[in-house]
N, C-alpha and C positions, 0 to 999 in steps of 0.2 A: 478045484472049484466046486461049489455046492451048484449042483444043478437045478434044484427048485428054486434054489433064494434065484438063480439066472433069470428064471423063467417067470419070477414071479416079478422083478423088480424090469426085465424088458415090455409086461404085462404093466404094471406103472406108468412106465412110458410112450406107454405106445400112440398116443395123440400128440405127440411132439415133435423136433424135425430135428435130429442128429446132423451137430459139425463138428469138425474137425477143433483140437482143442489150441492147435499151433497158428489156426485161423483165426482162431477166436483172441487169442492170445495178441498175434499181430493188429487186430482188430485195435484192443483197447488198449494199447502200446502209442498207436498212432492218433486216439482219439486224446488222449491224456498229451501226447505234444501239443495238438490245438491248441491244447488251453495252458501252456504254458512252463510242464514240464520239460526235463531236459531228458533227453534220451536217454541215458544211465537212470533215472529216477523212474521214467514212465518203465522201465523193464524191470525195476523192483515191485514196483505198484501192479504190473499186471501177473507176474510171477507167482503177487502172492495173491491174489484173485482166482488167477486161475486153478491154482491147487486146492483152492474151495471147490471147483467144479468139479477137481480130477477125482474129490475123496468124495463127491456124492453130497456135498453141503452147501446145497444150492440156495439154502438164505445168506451166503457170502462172498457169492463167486461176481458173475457176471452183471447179473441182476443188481448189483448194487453201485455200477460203475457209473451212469449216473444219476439217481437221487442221491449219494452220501457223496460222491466225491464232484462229479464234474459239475453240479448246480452246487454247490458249496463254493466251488472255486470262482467261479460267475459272479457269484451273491457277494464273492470277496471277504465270505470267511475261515477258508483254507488259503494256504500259501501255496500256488504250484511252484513255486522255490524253496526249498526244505534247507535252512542252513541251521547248521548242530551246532552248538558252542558246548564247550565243555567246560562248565563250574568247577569240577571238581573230581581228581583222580591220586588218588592215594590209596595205595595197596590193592589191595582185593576189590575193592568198591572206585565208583564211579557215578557222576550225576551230569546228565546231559539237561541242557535245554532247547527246545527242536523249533521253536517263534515259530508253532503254528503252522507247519506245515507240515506235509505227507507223513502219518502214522506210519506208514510201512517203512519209510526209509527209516527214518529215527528209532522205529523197532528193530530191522535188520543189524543198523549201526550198533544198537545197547546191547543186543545178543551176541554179534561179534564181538565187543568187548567182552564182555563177558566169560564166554571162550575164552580166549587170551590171556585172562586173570586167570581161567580155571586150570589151562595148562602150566601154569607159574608156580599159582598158591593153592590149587586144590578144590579151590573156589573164587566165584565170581560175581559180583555183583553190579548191573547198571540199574539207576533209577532215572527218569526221563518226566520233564514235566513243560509245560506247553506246547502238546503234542492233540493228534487228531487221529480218529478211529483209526485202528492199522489191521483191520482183518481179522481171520481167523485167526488166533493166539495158539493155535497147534503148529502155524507155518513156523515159530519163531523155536517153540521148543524140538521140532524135528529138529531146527537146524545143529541142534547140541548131540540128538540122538546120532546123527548122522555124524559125528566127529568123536562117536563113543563116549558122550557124557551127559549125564543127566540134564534136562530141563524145565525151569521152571518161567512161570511168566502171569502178568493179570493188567489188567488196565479198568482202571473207573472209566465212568462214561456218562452220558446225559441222564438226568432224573427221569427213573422208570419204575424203578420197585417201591413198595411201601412196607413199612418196617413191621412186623407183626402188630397187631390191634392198633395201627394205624391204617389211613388211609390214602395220605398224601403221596406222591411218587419223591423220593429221596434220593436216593441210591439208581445208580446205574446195575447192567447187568452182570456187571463185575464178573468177568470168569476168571477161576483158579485154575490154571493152566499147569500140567505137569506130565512130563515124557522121559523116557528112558531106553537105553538100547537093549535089547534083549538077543537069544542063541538064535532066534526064528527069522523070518524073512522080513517081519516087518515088527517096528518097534512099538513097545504101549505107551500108548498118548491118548492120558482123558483132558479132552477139551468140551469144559460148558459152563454156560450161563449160571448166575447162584440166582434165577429168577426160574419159575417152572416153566416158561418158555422165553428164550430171547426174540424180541421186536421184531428182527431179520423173520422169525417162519411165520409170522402172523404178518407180515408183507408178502410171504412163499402163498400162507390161505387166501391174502386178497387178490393176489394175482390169479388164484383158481378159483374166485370165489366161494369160499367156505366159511362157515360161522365157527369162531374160534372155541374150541370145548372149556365147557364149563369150569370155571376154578382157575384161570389163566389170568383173568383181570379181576379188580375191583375197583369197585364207582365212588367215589364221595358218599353216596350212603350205607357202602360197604356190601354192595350188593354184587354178585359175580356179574358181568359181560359178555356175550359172546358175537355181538354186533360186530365185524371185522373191518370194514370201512370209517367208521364211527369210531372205532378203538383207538384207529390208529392217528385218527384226530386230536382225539381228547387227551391222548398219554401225551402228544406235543404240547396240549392245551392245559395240561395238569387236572384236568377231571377227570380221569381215571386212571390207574396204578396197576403194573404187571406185581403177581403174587409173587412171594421170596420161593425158592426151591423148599417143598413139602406142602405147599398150599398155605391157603389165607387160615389165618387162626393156628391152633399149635395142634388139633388132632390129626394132622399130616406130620406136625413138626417142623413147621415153617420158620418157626425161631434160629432152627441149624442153617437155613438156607440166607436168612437176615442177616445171622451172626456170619457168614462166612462171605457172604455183600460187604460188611463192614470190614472186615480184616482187607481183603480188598483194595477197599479206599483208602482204609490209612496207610497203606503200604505202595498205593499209588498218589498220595500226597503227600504226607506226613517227613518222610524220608529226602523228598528235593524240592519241599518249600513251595508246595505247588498247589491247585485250585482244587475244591472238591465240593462235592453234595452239590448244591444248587447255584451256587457259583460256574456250574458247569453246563446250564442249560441252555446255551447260546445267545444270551439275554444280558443287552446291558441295563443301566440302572431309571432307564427310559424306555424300554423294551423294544431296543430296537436289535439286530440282526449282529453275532458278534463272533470269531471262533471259540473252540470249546473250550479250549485252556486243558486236553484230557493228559492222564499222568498214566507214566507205565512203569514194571520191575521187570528185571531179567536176572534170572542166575542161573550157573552152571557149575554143576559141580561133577569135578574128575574121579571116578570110581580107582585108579590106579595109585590114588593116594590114601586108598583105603584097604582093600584086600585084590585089589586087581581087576580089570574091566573084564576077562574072560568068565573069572568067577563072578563077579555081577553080573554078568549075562545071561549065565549058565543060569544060576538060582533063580533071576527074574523069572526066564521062560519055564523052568521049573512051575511055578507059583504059577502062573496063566495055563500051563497048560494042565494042572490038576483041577484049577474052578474047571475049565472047560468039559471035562472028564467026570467032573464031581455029577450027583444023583438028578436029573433032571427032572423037572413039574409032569406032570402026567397029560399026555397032548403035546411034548416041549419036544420036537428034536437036536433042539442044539443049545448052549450055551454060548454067546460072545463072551468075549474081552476089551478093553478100551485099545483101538486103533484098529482091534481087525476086518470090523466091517467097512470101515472106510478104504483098508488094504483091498478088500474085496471089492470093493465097489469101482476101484480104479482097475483089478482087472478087467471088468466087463466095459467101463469106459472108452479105456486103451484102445480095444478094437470100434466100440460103434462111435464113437466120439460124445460131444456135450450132448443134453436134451435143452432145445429151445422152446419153451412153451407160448402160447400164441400171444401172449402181453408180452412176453419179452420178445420175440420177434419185431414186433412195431416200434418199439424202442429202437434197437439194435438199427432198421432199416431211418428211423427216424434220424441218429447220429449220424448214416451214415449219408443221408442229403445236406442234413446241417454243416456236416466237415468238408462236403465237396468226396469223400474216399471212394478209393476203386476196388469195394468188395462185393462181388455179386452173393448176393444169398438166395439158398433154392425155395425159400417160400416168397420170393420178388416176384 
């Protein structure tokens, strides 16, 4: 364990009120039956919530149980009944359709198959199309790392990004999702947004009241944003647009983060006949209140159909731990890799438990009179 990143990131937290995360866990287990799930669905749903908290990615964990999910389900556009039908299964490939309910289950299910194909044929493919946010898209590819096989994963999403020298919001924050097992203790999994920041942490700055840094947003006159409250108005209202990954205009190179938004969507539409770009922003053709219609891909692919998982392994962590190794910036003690600060950040977790910050505190107690539940919590 690195003792300063400890010191510095309990230093982070230190105005917050640590629980327990098997608490918190039962917490949003029992708030999601309320409303409708069934016991088997509410412990995928909070399963994978909470392993946002456990890696430190606190625009996806808790915090988001209900604005996205339990006021959606209210509003009557999620389904807290997730039934799967499956369109289509032949060979390697598979196409689910989820009617709009719980993202995570219907993610869980297409990665599971998936697997299943990968152990077969080497590879696996689900595509999944009326479906609804399903979390962190790293929950889905550990799930392949953890079975020693490669995975991959993306989902479109509500209109957020605007396409370089545009300014409308189009594209969701489309993240390309991809994990692997590797010889070390924890496997490489780069999960992120192909926008320079996703929605979730500009909810994390309005929660802490912070104005969002410059180059994050742009307005209809193509002007940056850093208004945080206000932003996160106007990107529902389509008056202003989250930049693609490298910033607005192309001297960051924001055209590769556009271009790979796009890849994305077609890959979360295109393939199981499913909704996209603005057809996706909750809205029907009256503007009234509707689900998102979102589309997901899953594949896995089995390294033992190639030269063997232990030399896949081997070589991966090879590869990660020479960038680590490699010549650092002047002032830089360390080098990351994708996955490992999140590995790190759950050991220090593990022992203090979640950080509840004072807005999500009032929530959590809020739920917790709304449901009638019997959780005492220590900022009560």
């Amino acid at each position: 364990m690195d003792e300063k990143y400890r010191r510095e990131y309990l230093d982070r937290y230190k105005d917050d009120v640590f629980v327990p995360f098997d608490k918190l866990e039962r917490f949003m287990k029992e708030c999601l039956m309320k409303e409708g799930l069934s016991k088997i669905d509410a412990e995928i749903v909070s399963d994978v919530l909470i392993e946002s908290d456990k890696r430190g990615i606190d625009s996806h964990g808790i915090g988001r149980l209900k604005p996205i999910y339990l006021d959606r389900i209210e509003k009557g556009i999620l389904n807290p009944k997730t039934e799967i039908e499956i369109l289509k299964d032949e060979g390697a490939v598979t196409v689910l359709d989820a009617h709009d309910g719980m993202g995570h289950v219907a993610g869980k299910r297409g990665m599971e198959i998936a697997i299943s194909k990968a152990r077969k044929y080497g590879i696996g493919m689900t595509a999944v199309r009326n479906s609804s946010h399903y979390g962190i898209a790293g929950y889905y590819v550990t799930m392949a790392t953890r079975e020693g096989l490669l995975g991959i994963t993306g989902t479109n999403a509500r209109p957020s990004i605007a396409p370089t020298f545009g300014v409308e919001n189009m594209l969701g924050t489309n993240p390309l999702t991809f994990g692997c097992p590797t010889d070390e203790e924890f496997p490489f999994v780069f999960d992120a947004a192909t926008s320079v920041s996703q929605r979730g942490k500009i909810e994390v700055y309005a929660r802490e009241g912070k104005d969002v840094p410059p180059g994050w947003v742009i307005d209809e006159e193509g002007t940056t944003r850093t208004d945080t409250e206000t932003i996160l108005d106007d990107l529902t209202k389509g008056k202003a647009a989250l930049a693609p990954l490298g910033g607005i205009g192309t001297d960051g190179a924001g055209y590769k983060g556009y271009g790979f938004a796009t890849v994305v969507e077609i890959l979360s539409s295109a393939l199981q006949k499913g909704s996209f770009l603005k057809d996706l922003n909750g809205k029907d053709e009256n503007g009234n209140n509707r689900p998102y219609h979102l589309g997901h891909f899953f594949i896995a692919i089995n390294p033992d159909f190639f030269m063997g998982e232990d030399t896949f392994r081997h070589i991966a962590g090879e590869i990660l731990r020479e960038l680590r190794n490699s010549k650092k910036a002047p002032g830089e003690e360390r080098i990351w890799t994708a996955g490992e600060l999140e590995w790190t950040n759950w050991q220090i977790r593990k022992e203090t438990g979640c950080p509840i910050p004072a807005e999500l505190q009032k929530q959590i107690s809020e739920l917790t009179r709304k449901f009638s539940l019997s959780f005492l919590w220590p900022w009560d």
